[in-house]
N, C-alpha and C positions, 0 to 999 in steps of 0.2 A: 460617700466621700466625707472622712471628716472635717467638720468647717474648722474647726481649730488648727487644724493644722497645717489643710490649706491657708490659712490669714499668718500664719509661722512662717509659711515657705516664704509668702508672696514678701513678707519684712524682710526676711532674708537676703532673698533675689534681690532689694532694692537697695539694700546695706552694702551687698558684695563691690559693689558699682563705687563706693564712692570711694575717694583718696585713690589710691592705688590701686583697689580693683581687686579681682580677684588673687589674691596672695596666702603663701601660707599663713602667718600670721593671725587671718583673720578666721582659720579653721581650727584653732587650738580651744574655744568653747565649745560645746556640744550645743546641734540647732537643730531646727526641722529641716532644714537645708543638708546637714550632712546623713539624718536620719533617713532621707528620702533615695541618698545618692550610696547610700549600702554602710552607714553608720561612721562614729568617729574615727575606728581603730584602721581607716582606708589611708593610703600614703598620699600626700597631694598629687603626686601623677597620675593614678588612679580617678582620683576626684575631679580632677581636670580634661582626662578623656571623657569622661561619663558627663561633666558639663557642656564639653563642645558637640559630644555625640547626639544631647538633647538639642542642643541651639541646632544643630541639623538638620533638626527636622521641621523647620519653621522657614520661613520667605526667606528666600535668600537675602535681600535689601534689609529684613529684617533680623538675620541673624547677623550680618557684618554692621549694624549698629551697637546687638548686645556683643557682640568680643570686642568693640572697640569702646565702649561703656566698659567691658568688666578687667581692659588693659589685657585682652586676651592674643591682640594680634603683633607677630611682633614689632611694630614701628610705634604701637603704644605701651607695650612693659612699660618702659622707665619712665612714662609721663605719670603723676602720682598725685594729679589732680583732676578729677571729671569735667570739670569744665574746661580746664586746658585740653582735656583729648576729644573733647564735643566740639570745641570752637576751629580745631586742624580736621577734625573730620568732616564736620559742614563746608569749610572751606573747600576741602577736597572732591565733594561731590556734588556743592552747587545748594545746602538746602541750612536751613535759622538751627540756630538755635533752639529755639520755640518744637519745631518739627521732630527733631531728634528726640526731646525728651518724649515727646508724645506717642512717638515712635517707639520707643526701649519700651513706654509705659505700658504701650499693648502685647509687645512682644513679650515681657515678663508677667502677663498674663493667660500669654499661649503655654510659655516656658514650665510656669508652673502647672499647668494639665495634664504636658506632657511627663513633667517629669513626676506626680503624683501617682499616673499611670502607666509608666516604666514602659511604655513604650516606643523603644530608640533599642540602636542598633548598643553594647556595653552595659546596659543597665541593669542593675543588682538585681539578681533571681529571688522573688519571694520565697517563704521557708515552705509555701505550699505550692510549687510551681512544678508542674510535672515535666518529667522529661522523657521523649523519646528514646530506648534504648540506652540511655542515657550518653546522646547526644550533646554536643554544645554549639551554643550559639550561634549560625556560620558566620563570619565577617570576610571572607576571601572567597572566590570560587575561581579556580581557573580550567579551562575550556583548550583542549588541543584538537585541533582539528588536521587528519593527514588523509590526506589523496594523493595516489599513487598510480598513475598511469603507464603505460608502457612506454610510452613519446616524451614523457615527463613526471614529475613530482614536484610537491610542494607541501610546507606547512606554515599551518595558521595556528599561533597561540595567543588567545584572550585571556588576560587574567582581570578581574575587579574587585580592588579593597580598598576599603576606607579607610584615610588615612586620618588620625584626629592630631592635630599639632599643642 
């Protein structure tokens, strides 16, 4: 893994957080953060799915720190200072200040492993990543299940997909 680039991400990851968080705005220089997330020329929604689909993959407790650090969820969009959305979110779940950052500080250390190594459900295909048949991704599966008796019938439909906001 290159350390350079890892130490890019992780300044990234720590920048995206402050003031307003993650916003357009702050994607119109070129970073190891958007190199990582499938290049500049990605639309912010794009780069925003591919953000939350990584924080997914990390502690739950832990991911709803980072989208409310990076003003990802909606009751924190419009607050456009970090500390103001640190100090309603401790409040709201009983835990300092102090805790929180220290909190974000490891999860944006998971964050960036993860997303160095694109392993999450939306993440950019390397240009050498093989594909089955050439298959894509799955992010939906749904499941019909029918039984049909002669005394009765019925059916069972499972569908599961992840939905990234």
């Amino acid at each position: 893994m290159n350390k350079r680039l890892r130490q890019e991400l992780l300044e990234d990851l720590i920048y995206l957080r402050k003031d307003a968080g993650f916003v357009p705005r702050r994607l119109e220089t070129p970073t190891a953060f958007l190199e990582v997330l499938g290049g500049s020329e990605r639309d912010y929604d794009t780069l925003k799915l591919r953000l939350n689909s990584a924080i997914n993959t990390l502690d739950p407790a832990d991911a709803e720190a980072l989208r409310v650090a990076y003003g990802l969820l909606p009751d924190y969009t419009g607050i456009t200072n970090l500390r103001t959305r640190r100090e309603i979110y401790g409040e709201q779940i009983g835990k300092k200040y102090d805790t929180l950052v220290d909190r974000e500080n490891a999860a944006i250390q998971e964050l960036a492993l993860t997303l160095l190594n694109a392993r999450y459900t939306t993440s950019p295909l390397p240009a050498d990543a093989p594909t089955m048949h050439n298959a894509a991704l799955q992010e939906r599966i749904e499941i019909t299940v029918v039984v049909h008796e002669p005394t009765f019938s019925f059916r069972i439909e499972v569908v599961r997909e992840e939905i990234f906001s």
